[in-house]
PATORVEX-788248 format. One line per field, with one value per residue (C-alpha): z, y negated, x negated; residue in one letter. Coordinates in nm, 3 decimals, decimal comma. Layout:
w c(Z ...) .
v c(Y ...) .
u c(X ...) .
type c(a ...) .
//
This chain:
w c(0,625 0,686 0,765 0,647 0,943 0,899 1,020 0,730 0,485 0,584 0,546 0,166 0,106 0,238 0,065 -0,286 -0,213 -0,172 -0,542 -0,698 -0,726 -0,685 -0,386 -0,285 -0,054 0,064 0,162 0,348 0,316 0,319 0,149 0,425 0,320 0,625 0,455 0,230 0,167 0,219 0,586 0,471 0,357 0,579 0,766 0,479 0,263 -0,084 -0,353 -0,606 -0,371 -0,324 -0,716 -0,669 -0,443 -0,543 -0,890 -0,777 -1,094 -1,143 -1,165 -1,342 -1,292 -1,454 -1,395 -1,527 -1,315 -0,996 -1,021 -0,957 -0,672 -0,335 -0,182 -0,494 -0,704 -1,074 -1,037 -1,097 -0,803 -0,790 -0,595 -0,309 -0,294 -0,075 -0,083 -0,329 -0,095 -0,169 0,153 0,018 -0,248 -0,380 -0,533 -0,725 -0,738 -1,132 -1,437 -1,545 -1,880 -1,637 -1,362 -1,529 -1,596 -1,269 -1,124 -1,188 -1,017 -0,715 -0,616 -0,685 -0,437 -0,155 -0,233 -0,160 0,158 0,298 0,233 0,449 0,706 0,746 0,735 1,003 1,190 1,107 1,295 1,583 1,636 1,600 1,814 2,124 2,066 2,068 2,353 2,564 2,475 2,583 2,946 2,995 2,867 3,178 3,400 3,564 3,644 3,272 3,145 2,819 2,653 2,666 2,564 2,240 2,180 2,190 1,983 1,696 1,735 1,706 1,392 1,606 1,494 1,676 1,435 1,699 1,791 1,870 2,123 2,293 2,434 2,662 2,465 2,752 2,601 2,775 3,079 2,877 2,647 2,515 2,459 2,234 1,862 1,908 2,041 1,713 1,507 1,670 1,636 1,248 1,209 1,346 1,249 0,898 0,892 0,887 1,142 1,395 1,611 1,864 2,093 2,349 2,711 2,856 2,728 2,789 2,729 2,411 2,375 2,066 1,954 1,674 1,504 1,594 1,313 1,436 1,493 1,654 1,931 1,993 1,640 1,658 1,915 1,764 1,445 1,717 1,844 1,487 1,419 1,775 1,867 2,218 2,352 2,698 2,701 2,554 2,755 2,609 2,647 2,572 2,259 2,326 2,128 2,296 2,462 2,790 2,766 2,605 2,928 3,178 2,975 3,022 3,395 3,378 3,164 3,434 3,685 3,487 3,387 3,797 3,883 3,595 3,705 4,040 3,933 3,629 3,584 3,245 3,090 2,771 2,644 2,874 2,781 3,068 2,923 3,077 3,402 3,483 3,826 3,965 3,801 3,998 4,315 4,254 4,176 4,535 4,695 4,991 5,062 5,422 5,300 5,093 5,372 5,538 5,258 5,212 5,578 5,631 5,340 5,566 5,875 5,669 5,471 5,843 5,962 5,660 5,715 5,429 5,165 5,127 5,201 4,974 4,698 4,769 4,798 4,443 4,291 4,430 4,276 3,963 3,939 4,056 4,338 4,149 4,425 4,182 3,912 4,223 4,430 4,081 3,992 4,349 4,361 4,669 4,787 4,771 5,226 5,244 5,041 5,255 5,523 5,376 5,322 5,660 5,787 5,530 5,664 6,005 5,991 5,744 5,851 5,465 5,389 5,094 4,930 4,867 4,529 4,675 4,943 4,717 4,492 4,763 4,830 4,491 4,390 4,706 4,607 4,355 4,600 4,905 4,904) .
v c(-0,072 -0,195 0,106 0,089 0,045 0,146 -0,200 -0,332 -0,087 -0,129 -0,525 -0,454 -0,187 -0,469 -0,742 -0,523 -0,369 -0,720 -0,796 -0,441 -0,200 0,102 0,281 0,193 0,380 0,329 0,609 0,621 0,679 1,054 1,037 1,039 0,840 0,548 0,315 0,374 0,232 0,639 0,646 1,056 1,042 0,902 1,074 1,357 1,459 1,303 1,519 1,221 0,999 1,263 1,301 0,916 0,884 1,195 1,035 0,644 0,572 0,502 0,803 0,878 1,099 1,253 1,483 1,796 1,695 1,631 1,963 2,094 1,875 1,932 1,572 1,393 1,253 1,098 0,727 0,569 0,580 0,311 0,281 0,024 -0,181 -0,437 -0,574 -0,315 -0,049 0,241 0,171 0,409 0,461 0,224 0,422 0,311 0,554 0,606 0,694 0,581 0,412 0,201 0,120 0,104 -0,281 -0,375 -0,164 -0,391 -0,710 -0,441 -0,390 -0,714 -0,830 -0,576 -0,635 -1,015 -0,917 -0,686 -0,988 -1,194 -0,978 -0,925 -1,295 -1,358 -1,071 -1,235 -1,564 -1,395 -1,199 -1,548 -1,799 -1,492 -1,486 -1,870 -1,876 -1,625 -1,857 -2,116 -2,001 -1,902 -2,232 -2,377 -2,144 -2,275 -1,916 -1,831 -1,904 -2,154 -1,914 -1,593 -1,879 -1,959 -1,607 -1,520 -1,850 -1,696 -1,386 -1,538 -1,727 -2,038 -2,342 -2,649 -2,967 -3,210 -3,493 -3,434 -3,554 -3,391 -3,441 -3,282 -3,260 -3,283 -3,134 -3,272 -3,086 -3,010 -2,809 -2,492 -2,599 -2,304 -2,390 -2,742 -2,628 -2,397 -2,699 -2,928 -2,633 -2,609 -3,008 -3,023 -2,710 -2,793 -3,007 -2,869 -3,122 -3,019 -2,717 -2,695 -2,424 -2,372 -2,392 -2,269 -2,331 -2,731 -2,777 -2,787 -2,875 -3,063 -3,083 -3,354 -3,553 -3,931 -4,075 -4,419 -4,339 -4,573 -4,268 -4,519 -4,459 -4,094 -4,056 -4,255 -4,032 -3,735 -3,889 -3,941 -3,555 -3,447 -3,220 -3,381 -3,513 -3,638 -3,748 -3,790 -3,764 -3,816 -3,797 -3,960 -3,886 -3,518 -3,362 -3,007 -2,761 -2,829 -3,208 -3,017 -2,825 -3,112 -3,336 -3,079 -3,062 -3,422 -3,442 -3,229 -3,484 -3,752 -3,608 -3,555 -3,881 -3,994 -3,846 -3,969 -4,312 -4,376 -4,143 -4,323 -4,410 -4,183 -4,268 -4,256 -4,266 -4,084 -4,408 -4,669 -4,464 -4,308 -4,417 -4,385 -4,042 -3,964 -4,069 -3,907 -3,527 -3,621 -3,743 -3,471 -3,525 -3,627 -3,900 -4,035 -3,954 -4,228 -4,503 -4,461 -4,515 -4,866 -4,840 -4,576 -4,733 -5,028 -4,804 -4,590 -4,955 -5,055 -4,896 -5,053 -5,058 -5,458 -5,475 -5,181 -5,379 -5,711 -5,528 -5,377 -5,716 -5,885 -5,649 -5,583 -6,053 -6,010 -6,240 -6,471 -6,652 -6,833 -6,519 -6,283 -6,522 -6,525 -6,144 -6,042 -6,368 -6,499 -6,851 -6,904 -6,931 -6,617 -6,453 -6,553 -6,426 -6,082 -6,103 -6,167 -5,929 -5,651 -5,781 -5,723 -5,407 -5,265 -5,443 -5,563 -5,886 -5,909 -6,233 -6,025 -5,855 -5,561 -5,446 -5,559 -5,343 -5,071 -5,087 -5,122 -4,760 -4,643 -4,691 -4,431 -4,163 -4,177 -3,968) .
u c(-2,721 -2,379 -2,085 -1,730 -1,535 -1,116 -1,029 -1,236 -1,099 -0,710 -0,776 -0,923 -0,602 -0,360 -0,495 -0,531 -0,200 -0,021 -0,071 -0,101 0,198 -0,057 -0,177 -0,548 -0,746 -1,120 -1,356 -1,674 -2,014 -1,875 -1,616 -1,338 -1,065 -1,064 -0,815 -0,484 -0,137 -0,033 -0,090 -0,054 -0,402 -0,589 -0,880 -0,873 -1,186 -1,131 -1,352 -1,331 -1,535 -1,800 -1,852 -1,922 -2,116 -2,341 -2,352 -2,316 -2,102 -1,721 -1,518 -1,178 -0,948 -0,676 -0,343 -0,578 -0,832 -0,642 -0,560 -0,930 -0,993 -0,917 -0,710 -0,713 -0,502 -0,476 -0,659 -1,011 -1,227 -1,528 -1,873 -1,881 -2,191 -2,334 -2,662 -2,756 -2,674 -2,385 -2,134 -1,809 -1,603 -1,289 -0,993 -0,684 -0,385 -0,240 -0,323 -0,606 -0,532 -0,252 -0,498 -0,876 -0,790 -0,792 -1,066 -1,345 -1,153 -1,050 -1,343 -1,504 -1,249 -1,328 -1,733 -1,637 -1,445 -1,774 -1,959 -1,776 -1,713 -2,080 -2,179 -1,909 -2,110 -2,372 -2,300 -2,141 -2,470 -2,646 -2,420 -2,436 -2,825 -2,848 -2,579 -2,826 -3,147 -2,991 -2,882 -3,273 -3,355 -3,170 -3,347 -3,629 -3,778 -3,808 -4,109 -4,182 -4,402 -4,108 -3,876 -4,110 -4,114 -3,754 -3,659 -3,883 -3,717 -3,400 -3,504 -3,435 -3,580 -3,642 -3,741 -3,975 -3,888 -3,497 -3,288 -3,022 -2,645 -2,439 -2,064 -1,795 -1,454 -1,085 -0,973 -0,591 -0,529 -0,700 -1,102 -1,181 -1,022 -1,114 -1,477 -1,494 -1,368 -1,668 -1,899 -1,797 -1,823 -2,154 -2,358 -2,320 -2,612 -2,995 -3,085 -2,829 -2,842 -2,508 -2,385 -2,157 -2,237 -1,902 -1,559 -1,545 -1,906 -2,185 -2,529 -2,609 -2,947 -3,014 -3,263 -3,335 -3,163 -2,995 -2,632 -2,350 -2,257 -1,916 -1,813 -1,863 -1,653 -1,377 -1,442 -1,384 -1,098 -0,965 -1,002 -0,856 -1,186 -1,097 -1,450 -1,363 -1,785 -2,132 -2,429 -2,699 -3,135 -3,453 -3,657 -3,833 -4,136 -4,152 -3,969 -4,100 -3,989 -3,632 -3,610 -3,663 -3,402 -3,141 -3,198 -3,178 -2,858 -2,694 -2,782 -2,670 -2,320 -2,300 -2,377 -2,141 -1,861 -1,893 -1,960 -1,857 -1,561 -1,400 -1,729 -1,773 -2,129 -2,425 -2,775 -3,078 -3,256 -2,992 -2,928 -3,273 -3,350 -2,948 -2,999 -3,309 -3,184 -2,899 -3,058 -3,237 -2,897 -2,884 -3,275 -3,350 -3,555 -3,301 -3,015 -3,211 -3,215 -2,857 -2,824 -2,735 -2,481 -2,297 -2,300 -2,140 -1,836 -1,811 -1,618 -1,482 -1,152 -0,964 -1,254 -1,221 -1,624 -1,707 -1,510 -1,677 -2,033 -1,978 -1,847 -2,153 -2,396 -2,251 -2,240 -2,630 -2,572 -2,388 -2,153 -1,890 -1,858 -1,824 -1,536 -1,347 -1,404 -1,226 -0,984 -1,116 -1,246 -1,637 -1,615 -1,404 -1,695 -1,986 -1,773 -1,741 -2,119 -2,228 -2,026 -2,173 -2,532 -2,442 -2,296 -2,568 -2,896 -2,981 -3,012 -2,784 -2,941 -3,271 -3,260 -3,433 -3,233 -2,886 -3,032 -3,065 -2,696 -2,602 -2,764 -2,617 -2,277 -2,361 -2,497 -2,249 -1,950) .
type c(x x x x x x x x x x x x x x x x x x x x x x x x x x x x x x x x x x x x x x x x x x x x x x x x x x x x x x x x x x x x x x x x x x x x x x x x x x x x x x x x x x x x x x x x x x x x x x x x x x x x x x x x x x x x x x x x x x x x x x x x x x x x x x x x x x x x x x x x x x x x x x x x x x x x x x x x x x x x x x x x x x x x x x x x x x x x x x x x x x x x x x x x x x x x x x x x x x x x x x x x x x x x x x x x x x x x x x x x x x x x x x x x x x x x x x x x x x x x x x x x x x x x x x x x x x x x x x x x x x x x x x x x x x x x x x x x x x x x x x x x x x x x x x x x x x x x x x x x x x x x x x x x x x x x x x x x x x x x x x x x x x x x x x x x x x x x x x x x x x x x x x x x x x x x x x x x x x x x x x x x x x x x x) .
//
């Protein structure tokens, strides 16, 4: 059963007392007055409030019987309910033929405000329980089956198949009222489930409706909820595909912002083998696959073949469209590109081993 807190009863005396010209005070469960515009009375026994909440019924009070009660005064005092449950006692200073009309619309008005402040309880108790499933759901060590178990605890549910996106936030500013305003905007809908990873960072689970992610984020943009980046996964049908697509997404946002620094959409199903090699970047396996590229960069000292080796893998080999991309003539190109074949060992021509240095790029420092 919910308690009356004082906090909560001041904030239902302030708001009352900012329209009324009466004194209000709320009891507890007890009958201690916790809340009052006489700070005087506060933390004293009011005997008015007991009758109530011995009898659960409104009672009024007036100059004659004031005098027979021990802290009370002439008013109407008025049971406090929520969910069907007796919480304290609501009290209106005055005569009672003065203050009975607005009794009834008192305490409606303070039942409204326990409401809220227990739904808003409510969701904080939910977003930190989400917010905790969520950090086990990124560790490997927990197991799926104490994961299932704490999700139905949780009354977490999971509609199959989703997909699900990494939410980057802006580096300025203060992240947390425009995370609570993207939080609000997108946890609205039945379909969505979104929660905060850190302060610049949310997870956003979502069905596989077709959606233009471009226009979303101009929609974001529009609105000022500052998303810096989407990144986003495959289709999943389980948790334990959920679980391996957020491992991946952290690759992929890695690799991103190594690579691809001012791209703000990217899709696991557009970058999945870059992403791979890149979650297996400081293998020694891979160390040697990427090491022709760095015997190249170690004697490129002004970076003119890393730019032509880039420009000739993102042109496919293309010899005209590459010369015009870096403003060069066609002969001083197939210089550059013997001199990258040299120093690396790859024969540049083959799609293979351009495609070898082209990933590369991606993975070398």
């Amino acid at each position: 059963m919910l308690e009356l807190d004082s906090a909560l009863a001041q904030h239902i005396v302030d708001r009352a007392m900012a329209i009324l010209p009466h004194n209000i005070n709320v009891m507890d469960a007890q009958g201690m007055i916790i809340g009052s515009g006489d700070p005087a009375r506060l933390h004293t026994r009011h005997e008015g409030a007991q009758l109530v909440l011995a009898n659960r019924r409104v009672v009024e009070i007036d100059q004659q019987a004031a005098a027979c009660l021990r802290g009370v005064r002439p008013g109407v005092n008025l049971p406090l309910l929520h969910a069907d449950q007796l919480i304290g006692v609501l009290g209106i200073t005055g005569d009672p033929e003065t203050v009975r009309p607005y009794a009834e619309l008192v305490r409606m008005a303070a039942e409204m405000l326990v409401e809220q402040r227990q739904l808003q309880a409510e969701r904080h108790w939910q977003r930190h329980q989400l917010e905790a499933w969520l950090r086990q759901l990124f560790d490997p060590t927990q197991a799926l089956s104490s994961l299932r178990a704490e999700a139905e605890r949780i009354g977490l549910t999971l509609v199959w198949p989703c997909q699900v996106c990494l939410v980057e936030l802006s580096e300025e500013g203060d992240p947390l009222p425009r995370q609570d305003k993207l939080l609000a905007a997108l946890n609205h809908k039945t379909d969505y489930l979104c929660a905060p990873l850190g302060s610049r960072e949310l997870l956003w689970c979502r069905s596989l409706a077709v959606r233009d992610d471009e226009a979303w984020l101009r929609h974001a943009d529009e609105r000022e909820w500052a998303v810096r980046r989407l990144v986003i996964s495959d289709p999943l049908h389980d948790l334990n595909e959920l679980r391996q697509a957020c491992a991946a997404l952290r690759d992929l946002q890695a690799y991103a912002r190594a690579r691809f620094p001012a791209l703000r959409v990217l899709r696991l199903e557009e970058q999945r083998l870059p992403t791979l090699l890149y979650a297996q970047r400081h293998s020694w396996l891979l160390q040697g696959w990427l090491a022709p590229l760095k015997r190249l960069l170690a004697q490129d000292g002004n970076g003119t073949l890393r730019e032509t080796l880039e420009a000739w893998c993102a042109h496919d080999g293309q010899v005209q469209a590459c010369a015009q991309a870096l403003g060069i003539h066609r002969n001083t190109l197939r210089y550059r590109l013997e001199r990258i074949a040299e120093l690396s060992g790859v024969e540049v021509m083959r799609l293979d081993q351009r495609l070898q240095l082209s990933l590369g790029l991606g993975l070398v420092d």
